[in-house]
ZADRENMAR-990816 format. One record per residue: residue in one letter; residue number from 0; x, y, z of N, C-alpha, C in turn. Coordinates in steps of 0.05 Angstrom, whole numbers, plus 32768, in hexadecimal, padded with zeros to 4 digits. Layout:
BEGIN
<A, NUM, <X, Y, Z>, <X, Y, Z>, <X, Y, Z>>
...
***
This chain:
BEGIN
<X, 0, <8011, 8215, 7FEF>, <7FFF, 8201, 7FFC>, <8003, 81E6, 7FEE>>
<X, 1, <800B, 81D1, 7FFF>, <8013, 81B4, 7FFA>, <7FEF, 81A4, 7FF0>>
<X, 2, <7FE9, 8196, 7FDA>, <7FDB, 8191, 7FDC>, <7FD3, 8173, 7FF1>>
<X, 3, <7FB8, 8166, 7FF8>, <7FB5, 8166, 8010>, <7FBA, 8143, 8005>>
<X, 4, <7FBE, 8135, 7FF5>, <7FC1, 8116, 7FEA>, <7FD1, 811C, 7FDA>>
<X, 5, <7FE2, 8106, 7FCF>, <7FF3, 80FC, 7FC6>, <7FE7, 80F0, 7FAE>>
<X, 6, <7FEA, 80FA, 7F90>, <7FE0, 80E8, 7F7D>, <7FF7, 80D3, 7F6F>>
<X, 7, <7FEA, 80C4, 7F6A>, <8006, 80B1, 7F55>, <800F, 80B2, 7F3E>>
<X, 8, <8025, 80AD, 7F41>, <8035, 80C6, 7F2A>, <8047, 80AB, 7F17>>
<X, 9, <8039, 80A3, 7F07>, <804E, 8087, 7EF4>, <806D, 8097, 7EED>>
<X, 10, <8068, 80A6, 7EE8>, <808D, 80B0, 7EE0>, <80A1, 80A5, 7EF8>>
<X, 11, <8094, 80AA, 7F08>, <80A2, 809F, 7F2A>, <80A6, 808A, 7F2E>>
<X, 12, <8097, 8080, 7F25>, <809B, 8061, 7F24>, <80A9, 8053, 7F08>>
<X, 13, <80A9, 8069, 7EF6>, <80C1, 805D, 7EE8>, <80DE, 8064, 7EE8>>
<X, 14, <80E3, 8073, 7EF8>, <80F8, 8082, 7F04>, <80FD, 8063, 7F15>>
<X, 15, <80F2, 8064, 7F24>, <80FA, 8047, 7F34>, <8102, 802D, 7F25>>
<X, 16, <80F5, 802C, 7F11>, <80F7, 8019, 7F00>, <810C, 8018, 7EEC>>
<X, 17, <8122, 8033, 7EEA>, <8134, 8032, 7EDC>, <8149, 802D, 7EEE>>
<X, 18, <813F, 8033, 7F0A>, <8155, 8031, 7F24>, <8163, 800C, 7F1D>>
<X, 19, <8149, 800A, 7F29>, <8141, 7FE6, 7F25>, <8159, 7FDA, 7F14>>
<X, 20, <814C, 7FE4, 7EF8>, <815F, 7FD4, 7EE4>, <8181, 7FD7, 7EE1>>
<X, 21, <8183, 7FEB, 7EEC>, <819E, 7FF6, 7EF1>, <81A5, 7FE7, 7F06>>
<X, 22, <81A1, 7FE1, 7F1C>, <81AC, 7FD2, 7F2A>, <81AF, 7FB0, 7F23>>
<X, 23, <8198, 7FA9, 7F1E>, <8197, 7F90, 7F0D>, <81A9, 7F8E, 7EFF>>
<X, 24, <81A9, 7FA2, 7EE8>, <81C4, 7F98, 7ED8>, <81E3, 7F9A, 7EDF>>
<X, 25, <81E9, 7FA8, 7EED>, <81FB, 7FAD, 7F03>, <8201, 7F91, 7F0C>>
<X, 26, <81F3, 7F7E, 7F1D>, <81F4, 7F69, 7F2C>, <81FB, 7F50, 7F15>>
<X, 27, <81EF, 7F54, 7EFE>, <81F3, 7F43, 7EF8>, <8213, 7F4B, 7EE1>>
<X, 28, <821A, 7F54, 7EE9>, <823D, 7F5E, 7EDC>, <823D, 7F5D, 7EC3>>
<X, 29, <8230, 7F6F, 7EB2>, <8225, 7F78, 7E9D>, <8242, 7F8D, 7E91>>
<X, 30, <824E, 7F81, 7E7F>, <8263, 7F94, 7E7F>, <8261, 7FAA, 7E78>>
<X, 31, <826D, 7FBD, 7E7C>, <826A, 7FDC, 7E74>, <824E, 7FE6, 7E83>>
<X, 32, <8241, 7FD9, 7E99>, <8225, 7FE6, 7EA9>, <8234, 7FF9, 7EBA>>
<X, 33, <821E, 8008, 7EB5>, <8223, 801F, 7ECE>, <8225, 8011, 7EEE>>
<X, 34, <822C, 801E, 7EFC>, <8230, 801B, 7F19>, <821D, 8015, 7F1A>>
<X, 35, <8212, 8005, 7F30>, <81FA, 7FFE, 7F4A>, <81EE, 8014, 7F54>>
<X, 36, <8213, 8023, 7F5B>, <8206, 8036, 7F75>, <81F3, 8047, 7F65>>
<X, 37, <81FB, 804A, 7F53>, <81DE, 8064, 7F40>, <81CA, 8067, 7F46>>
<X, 38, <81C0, 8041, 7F42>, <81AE, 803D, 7F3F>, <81A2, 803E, 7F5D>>
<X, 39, <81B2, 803E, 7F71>, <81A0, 8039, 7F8E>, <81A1, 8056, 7F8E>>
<X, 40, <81B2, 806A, 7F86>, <81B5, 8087, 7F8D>, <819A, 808B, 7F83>>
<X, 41, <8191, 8085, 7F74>, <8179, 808E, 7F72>, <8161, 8084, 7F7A>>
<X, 42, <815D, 806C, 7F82>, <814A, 8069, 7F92>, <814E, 8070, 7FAC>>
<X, 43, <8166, 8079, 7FBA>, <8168, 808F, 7FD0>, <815A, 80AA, 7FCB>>
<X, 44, <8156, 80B4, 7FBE>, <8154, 80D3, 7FAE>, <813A, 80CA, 7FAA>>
<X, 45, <8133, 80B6, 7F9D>, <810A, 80BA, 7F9F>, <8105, 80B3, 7FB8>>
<X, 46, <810C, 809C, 7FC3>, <8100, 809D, 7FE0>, <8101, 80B0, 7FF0>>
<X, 47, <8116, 80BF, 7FF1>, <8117, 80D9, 7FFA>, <8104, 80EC, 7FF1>>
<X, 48, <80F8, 80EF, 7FD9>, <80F0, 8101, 7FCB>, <80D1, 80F9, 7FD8>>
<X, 49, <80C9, 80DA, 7FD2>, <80A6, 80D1, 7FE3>, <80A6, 80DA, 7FFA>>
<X, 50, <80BB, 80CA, 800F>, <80B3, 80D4, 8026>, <80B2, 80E9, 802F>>
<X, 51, <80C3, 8102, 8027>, <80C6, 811E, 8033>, <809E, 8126, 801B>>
<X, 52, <809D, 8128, 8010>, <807F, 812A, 8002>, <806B, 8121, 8012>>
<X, 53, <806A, 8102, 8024>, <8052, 80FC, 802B>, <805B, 8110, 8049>>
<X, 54, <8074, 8107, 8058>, <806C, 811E, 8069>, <8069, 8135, 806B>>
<X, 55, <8067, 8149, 805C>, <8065, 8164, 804E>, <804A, 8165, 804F>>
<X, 56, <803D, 814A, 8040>, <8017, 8149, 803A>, <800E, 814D, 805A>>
<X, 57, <801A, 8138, 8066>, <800A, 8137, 8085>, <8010, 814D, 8099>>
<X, 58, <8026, 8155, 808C>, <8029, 816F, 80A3>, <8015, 8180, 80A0>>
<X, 59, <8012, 818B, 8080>, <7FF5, 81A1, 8077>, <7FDF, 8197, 8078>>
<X, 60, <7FE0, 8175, 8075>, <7FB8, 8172, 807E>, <7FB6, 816B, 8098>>
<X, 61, <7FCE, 8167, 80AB>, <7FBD, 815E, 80CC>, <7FC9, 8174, 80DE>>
<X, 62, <7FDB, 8180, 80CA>, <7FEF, 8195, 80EA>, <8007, 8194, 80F6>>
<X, 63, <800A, 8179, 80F4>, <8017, 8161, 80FC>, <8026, 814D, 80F4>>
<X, 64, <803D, 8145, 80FE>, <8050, 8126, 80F1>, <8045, 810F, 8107>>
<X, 65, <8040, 80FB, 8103>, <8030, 80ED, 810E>, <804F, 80CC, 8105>>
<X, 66, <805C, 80D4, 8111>, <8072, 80C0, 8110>, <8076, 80A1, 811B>>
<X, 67, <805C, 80A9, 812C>, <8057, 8087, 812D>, <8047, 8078, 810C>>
<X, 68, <803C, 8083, 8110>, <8025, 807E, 80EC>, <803E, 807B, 80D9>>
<X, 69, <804D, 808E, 80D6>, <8053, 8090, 80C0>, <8071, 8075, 80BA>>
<X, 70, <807D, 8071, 80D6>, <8090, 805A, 80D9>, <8083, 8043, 80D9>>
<X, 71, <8067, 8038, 80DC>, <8050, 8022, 80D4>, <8053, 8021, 80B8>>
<X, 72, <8050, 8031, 80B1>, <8049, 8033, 8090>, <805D, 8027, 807C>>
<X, 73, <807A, 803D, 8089>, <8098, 8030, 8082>, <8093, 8011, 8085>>
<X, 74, <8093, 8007, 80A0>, <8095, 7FED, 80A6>, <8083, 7FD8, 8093>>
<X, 75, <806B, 7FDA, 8098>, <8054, 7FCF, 8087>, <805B, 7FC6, 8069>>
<X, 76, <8068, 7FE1, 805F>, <8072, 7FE5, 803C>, <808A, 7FD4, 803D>>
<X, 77, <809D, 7FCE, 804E>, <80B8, 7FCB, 8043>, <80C2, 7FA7, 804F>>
<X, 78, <80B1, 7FA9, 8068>, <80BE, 7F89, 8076>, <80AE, 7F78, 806F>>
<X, 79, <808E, 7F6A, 8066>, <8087, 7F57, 805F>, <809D, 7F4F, 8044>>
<X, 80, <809C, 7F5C, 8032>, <80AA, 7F4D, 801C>, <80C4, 7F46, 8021>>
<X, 81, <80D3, 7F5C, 8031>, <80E8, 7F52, 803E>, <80F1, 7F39, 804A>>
<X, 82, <80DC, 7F28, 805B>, <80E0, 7F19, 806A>, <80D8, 7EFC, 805D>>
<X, 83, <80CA, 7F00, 8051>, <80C0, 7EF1, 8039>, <80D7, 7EEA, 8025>>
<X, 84, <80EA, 7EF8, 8020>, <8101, 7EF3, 800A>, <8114, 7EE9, 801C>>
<X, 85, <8118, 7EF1, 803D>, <8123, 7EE7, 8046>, <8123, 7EC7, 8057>>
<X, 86, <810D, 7EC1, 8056>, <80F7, 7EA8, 805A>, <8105, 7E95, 8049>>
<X, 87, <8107, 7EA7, 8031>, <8105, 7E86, 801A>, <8128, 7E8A, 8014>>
<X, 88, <8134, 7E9F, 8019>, <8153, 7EA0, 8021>, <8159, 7E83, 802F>>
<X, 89, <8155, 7E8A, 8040>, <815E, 7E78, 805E>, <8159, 7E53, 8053>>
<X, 90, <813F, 7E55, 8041>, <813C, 7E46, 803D>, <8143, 7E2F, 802E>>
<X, 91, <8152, 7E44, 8020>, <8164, 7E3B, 8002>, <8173, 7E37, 800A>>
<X, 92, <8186, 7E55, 8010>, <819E, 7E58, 8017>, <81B3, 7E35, 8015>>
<X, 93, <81AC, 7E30, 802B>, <81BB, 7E0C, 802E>, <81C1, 7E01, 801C>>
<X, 94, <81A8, 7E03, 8007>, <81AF, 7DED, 7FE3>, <81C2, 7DFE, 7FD6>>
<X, 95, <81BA, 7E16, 7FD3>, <81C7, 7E2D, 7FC5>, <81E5, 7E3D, 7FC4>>
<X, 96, <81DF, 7E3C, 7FE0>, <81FD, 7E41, 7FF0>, <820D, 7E2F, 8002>>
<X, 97, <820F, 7E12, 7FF2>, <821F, 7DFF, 8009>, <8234, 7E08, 801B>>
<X, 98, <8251, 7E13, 800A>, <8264, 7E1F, 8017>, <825F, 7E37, 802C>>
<X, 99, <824D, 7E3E, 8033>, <824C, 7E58, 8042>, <8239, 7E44, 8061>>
<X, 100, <8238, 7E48, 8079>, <822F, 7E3F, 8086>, <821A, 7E4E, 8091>>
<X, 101, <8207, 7E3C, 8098>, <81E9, 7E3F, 80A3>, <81E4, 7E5D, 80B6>>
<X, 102, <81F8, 7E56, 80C8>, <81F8, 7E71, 80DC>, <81F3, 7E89, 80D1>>
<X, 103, <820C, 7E80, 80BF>, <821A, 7EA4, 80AC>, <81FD, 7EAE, 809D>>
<X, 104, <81EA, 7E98, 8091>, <81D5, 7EA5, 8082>, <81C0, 7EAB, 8098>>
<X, 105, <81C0, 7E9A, 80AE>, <81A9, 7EA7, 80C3>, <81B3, 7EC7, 80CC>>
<X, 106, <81CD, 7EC8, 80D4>, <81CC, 7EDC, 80DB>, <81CC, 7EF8, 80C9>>
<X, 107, <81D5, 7EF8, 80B2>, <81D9, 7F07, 809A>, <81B7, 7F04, 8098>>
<X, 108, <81A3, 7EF8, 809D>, <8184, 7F01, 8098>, <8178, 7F0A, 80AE>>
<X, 109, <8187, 7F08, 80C8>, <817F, 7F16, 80DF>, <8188, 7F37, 80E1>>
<X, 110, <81A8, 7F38, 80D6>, <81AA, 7F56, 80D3>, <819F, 7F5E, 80C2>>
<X, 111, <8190, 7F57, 80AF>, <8179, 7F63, 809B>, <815D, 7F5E, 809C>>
<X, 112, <8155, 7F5C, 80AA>, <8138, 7F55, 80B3>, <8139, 7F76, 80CD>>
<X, 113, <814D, 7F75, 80D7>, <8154, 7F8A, 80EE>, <8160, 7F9E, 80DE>>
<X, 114, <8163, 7FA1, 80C3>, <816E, 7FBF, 80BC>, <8189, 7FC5, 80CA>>
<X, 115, <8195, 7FB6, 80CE>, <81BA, 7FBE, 80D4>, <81D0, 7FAD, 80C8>>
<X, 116, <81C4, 7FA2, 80AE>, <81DC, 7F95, 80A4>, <81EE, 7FA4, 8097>>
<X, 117, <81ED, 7FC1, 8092>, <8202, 7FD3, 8087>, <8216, 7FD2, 80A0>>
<X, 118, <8216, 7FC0, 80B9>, <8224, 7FC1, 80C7>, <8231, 7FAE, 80CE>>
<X, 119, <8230, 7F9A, 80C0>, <8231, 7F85, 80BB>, <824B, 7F81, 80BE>>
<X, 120, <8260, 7F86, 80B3>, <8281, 7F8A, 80B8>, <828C, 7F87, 80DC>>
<X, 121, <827C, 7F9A, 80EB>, <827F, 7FA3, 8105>, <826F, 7F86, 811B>>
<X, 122, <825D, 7F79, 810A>, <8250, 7F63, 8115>, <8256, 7F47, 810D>>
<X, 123, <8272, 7F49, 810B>, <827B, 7F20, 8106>, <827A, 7F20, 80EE>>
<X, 124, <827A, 7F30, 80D7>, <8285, 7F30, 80B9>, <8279, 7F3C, 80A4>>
<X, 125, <827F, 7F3B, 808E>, <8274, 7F42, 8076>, <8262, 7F36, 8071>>
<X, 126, <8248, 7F41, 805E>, <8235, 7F2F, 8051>, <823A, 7F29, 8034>>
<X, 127, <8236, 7F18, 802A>, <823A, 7F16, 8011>, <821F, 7F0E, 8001>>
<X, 128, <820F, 7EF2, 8001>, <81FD, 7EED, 7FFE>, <81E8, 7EFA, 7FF6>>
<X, 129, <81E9, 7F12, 800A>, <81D1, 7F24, 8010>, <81D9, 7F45, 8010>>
<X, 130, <81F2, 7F3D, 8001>, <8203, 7F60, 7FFC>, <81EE, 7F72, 7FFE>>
<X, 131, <81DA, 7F76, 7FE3>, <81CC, 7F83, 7FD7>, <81BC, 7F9C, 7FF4>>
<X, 132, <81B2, 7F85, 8008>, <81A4, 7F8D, 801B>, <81AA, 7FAC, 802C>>
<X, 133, <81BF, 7FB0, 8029>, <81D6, 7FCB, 8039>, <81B9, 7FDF, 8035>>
<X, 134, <81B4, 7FDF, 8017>, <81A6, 7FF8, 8013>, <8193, 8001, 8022>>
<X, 135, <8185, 7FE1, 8026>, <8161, 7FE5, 8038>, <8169, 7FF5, 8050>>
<X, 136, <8178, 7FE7, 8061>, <8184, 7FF9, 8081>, <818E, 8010, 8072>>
<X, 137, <8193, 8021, 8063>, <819B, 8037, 805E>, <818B, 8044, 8060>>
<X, 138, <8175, 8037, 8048>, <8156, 8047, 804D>, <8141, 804C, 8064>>
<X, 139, <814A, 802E, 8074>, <813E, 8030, 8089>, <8143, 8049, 80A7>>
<X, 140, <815E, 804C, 80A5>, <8169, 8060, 80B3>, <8169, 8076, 80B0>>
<X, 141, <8163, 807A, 8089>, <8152, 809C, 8088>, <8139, 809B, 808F>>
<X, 142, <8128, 8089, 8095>, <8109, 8084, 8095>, <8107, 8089, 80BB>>
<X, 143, <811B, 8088, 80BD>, <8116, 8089, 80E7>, <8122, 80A9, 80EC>>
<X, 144, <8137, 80B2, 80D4>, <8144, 80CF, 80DF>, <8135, 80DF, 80D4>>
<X, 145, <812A, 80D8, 80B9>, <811F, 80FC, 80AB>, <810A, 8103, 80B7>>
<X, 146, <80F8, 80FB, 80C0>, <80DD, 80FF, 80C7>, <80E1, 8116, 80E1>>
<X, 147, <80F9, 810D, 80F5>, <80FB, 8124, 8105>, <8114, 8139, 8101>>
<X, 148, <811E, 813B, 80E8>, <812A, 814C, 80E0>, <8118, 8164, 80D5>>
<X, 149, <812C, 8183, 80D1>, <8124, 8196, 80CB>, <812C, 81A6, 80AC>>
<X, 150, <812A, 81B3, 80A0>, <812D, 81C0, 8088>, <8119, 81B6, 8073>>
<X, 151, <80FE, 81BF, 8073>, <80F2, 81AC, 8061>, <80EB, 81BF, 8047>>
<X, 152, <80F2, 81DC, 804B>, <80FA, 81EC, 8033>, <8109, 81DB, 8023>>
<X, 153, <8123, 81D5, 8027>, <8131, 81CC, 8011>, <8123, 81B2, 8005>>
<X, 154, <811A, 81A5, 8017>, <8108, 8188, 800E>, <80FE, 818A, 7FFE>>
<X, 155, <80E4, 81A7, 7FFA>, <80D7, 81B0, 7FED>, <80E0, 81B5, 7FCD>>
<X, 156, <80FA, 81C8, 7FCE>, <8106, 81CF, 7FBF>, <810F, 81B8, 7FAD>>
<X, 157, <811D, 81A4, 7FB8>, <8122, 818F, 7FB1>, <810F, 817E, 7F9E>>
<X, 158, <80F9, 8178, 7FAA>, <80DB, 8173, 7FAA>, <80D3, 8176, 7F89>>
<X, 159, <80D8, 8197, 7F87>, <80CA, 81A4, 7F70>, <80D7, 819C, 7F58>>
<X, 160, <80EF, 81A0, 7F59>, <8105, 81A0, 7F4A>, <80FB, 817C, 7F38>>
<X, 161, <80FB, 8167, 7F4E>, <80F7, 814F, 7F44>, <80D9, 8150, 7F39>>
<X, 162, <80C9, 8157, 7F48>, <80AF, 8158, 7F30>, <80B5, 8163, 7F1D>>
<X, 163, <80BE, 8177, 7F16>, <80C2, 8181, 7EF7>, <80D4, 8173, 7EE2>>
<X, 164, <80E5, 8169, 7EF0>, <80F5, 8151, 7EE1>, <80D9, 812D, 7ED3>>
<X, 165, <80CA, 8132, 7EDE>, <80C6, 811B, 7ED5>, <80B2, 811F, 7EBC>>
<X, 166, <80C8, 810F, 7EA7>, <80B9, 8103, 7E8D>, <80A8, 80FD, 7E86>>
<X, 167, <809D, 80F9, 7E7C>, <807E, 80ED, 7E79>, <807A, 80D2, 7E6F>>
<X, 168, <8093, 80C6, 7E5C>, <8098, 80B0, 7E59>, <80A4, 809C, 7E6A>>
<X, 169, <80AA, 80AA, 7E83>, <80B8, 8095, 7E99>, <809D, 8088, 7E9F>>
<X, 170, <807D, 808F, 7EA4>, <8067, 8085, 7EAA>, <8059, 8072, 7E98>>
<X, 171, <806A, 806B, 7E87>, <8063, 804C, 7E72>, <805F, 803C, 7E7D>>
<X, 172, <8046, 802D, 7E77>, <803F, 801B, 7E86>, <804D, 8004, 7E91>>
<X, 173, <8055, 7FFC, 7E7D>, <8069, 7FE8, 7E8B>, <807A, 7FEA, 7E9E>>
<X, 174, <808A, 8003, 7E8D>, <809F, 800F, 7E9A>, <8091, 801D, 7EBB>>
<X, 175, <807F, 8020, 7ECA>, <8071, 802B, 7EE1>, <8066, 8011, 7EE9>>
<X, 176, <8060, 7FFB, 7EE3>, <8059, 7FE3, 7EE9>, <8074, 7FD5, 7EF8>>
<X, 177, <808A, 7FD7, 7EE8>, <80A7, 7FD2, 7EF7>, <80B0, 7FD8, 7F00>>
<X, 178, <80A1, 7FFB, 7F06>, <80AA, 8007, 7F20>, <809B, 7FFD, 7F38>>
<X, 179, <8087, 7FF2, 7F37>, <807D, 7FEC, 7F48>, <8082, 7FCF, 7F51>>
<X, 180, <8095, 7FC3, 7F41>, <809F, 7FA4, 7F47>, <80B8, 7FAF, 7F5A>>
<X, 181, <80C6, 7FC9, 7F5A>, <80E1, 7FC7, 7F5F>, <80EC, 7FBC, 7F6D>>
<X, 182, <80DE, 7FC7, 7F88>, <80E3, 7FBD, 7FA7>, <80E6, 7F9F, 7FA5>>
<X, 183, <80D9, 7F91, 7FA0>, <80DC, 7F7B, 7FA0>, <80F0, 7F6D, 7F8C>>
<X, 184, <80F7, 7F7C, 7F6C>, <8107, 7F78, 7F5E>, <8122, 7F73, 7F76>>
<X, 185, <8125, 7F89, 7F7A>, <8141, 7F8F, 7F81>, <8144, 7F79, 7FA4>>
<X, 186, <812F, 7F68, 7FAB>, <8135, 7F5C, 7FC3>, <8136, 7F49, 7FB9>>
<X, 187, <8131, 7F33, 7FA3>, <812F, 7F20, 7F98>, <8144, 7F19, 7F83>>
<X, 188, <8150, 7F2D, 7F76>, <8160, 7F27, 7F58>, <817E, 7F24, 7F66>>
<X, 189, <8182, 7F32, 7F7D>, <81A8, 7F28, 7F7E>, <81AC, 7F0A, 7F85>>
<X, 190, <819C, 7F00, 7F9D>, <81A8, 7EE7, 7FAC>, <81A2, 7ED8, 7F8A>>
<X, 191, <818A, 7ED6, 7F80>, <818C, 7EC3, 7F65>, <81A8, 7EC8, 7F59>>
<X, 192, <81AB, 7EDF, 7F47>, <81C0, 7EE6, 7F3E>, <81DE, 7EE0, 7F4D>>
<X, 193, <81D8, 7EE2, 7F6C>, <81F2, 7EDC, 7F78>, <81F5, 7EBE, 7F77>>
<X, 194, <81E2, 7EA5, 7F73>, <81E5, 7E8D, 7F64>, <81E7, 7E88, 7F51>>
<X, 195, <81E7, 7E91, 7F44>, <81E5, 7E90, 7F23>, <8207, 7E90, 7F23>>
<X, 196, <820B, 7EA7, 7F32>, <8230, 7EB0, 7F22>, <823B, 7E98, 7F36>>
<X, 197, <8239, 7E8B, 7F46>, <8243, 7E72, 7F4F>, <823B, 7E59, 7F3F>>
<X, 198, <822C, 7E5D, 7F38>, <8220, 7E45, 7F26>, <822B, 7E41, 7F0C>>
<X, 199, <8227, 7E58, 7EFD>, <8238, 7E5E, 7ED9>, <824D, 7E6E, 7ED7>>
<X, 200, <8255, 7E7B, 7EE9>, <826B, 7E93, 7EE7>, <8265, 7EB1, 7EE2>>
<X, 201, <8271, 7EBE, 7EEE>, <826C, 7ED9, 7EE3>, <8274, 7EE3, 7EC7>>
<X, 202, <8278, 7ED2, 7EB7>, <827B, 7ED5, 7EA0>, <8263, 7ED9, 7E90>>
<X, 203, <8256, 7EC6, 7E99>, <8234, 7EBA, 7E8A>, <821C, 7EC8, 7E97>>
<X, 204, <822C, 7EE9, 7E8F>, <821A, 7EFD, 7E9E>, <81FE, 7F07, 7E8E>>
<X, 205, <8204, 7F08, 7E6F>, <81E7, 7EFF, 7E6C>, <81D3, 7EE6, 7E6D>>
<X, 206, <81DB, 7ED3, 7E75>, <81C6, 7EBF, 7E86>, <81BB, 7EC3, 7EA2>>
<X, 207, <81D3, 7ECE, 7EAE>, <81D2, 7EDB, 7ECC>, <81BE, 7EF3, 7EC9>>
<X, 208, <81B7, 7F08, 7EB2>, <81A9, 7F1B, 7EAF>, <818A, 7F09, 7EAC>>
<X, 209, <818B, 7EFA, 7E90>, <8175, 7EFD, 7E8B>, <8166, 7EE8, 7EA4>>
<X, 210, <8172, 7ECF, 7EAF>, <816B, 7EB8, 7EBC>, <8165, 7EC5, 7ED7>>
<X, 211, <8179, 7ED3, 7EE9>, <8177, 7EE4, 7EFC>, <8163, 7EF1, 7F02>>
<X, 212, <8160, 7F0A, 7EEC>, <814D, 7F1C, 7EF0>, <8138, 7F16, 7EEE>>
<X, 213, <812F, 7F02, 7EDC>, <811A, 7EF7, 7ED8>, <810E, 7EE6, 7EF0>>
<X, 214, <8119, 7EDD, 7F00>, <8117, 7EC6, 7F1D>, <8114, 7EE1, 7F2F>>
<X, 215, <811D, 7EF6, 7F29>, <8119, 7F12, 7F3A>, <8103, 7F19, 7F39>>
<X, 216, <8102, 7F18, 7F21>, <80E8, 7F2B, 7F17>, <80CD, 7F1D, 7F1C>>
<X, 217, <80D0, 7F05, 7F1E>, <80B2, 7EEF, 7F20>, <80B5, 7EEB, 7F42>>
<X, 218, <80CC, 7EED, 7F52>, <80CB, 7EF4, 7F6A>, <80BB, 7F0C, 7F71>>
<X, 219, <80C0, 7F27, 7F6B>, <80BF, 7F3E, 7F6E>, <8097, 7F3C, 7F6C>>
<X, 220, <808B, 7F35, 7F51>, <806E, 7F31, 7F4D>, <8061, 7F27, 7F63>>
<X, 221, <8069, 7F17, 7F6D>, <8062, 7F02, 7F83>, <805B, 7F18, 7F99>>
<X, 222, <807C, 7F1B, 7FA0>, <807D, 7F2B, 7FB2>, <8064, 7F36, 7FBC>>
<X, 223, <8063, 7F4C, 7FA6>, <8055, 7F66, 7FA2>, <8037, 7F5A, 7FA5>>
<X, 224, <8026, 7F4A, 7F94>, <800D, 7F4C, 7F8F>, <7FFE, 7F35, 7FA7>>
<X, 225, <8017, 7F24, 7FB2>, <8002, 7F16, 7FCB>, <8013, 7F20, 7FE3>>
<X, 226, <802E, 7F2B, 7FE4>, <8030, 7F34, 8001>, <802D, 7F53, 800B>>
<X, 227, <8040, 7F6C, 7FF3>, <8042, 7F85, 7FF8>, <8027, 7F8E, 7FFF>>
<X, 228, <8015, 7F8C, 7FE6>, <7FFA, 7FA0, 7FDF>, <7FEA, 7F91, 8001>>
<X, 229, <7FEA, 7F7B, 8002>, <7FDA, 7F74, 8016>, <7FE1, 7F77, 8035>>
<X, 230, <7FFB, 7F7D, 8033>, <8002, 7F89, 8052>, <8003, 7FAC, 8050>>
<X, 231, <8007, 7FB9, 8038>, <8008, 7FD5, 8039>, <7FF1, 7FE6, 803A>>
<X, 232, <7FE6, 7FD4, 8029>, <7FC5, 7FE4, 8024>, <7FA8, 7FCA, 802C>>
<X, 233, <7FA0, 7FD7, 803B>, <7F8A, 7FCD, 8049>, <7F72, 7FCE, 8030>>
<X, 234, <7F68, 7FC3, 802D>, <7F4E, 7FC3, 8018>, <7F61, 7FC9, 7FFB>>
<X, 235, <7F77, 7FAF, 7FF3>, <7F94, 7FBB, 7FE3>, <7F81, 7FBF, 7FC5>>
<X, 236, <7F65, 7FAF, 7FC2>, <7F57, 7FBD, 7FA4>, <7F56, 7FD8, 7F9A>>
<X, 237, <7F66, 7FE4, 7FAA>, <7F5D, 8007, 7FA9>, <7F7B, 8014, 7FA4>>
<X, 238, <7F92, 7FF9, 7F9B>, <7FAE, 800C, 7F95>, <7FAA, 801C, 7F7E>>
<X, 239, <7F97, 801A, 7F65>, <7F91, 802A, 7F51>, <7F8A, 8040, 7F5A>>
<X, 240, <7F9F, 805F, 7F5B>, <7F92, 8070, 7F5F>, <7F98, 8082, 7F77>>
<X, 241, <7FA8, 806D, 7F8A>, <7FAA, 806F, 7FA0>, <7FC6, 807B, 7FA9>>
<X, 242, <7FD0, 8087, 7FBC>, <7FF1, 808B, 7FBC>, <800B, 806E, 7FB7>>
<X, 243, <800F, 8076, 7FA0>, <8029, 8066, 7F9B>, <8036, 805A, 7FBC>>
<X, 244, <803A, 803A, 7FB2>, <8052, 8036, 7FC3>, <8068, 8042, 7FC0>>
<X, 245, <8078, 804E, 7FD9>, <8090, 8056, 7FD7>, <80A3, 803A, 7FE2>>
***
């Protein structure tokens, strides 16, 4: 028997938060860092891990997958900050990116605002600018297929396995505080960082780290505390307590 809410679990969110930093340091060409992809492999694998959980909850408390609700919810959580990073993209972009032309960044923020810039190759070119973005349409495209897919034994199985894995020190405060910056970490820290290495070189990758992430990271706060909480959660005084953003 699935219990019938979702409690919040800080380890989870420091799991995210080690994702985070792994990619960050990745971008900013940190020598000897681990791969990127790690770091997104695993925030594939928790998102995977929330969403197959909340729909698991709603199937045992209503009966039911209720797939309009639950693709609101996706949407609500993931495109205000989105569009908002891409707002002040577009806006920059021009000072930032002289050599690249106007079009190229409208359209490279239109295939990401729409979740198909991993297709980006097939549609008039590569992205560069806005590389980072591939992942979101990745996620977004498990967020439209799993819900009506089947096998949710293994999900389960899956499921268990990751709760028992989690540490108890991944839920440090800080460290669960930065999981909860991530989303927005990770939409804010490349295009800086992808100026920075035009600006000083990819050499002057710890300036690119600390200057970067930091312009990420005070992006990412923003983000989160006047746009996410207030488009995700309705009456947002009540995220204490409440189900984690996924």
């Amino acid at each position: 028997m699935l219990p019938t809410r979702i409690t919040y679990s800080p380890p989870l969110d420091g799991i995210r938060a080690l994702a985070a930093l792994i990619v960050v340091v990745h971008h900013a060409r940190v020598p000897g860092s681990p791969g990127g992809f790690f770091g997104v492999d695993v925030f594939f694998v928790l998102s995977g891990y929330l969403i197959t959980r909340l729909l698991l909850v709603e199937q045992e408390r209503e009966g039911c997958l209720r797939l309009g609700r639950f693709f609101v919810r996706r949407l609500r959580r993931l495109v205000p900050a989105l569009l908002l990073m891409l707002a002040v993209y577009l806006l920059l972009a021009p000072w930032v990116f002289p050599d690249v032309m106007f079009s190229k960044h409208f359209r490279d923020a239109v295939l990401t605002a729409f979740y198909v810039v991993n297709y980006a190759a097939y549609l008039g070119g590569f992205v560069s600018e806005l590389a980072h973005v591939w992942s979101l349409a990745v996620e977004m495209h498990f967020y439209l297929l799993w819900p009506v897919r089947y096998g949710f034994t293994i999900a389960e199985l899956g499921a268990a396995l990751l709760l028992l894995a989690q540490p108890s020190w991944l839920g440090w405060g800080l460290l669960a505080w930065l999981g909860r910056m991530s989303y927005g970490l990770y939409l804010w820290h490349y295009p800086v960082m992808r100026a920075l290495r035009d600006w000083v070189g990819s050499e002057h990758w710890l300036f690119i780290l600390m200057v970067g992430g930091g312009l990420g990271l005070l992006g990412a706060v923003l983000s989160y505390y006047f746009v996410e909480r207030r488009f995700y959660t309705p009456g947002f005084a009540r995220v204490r307590n409440s189900t984690p953003l996924s």
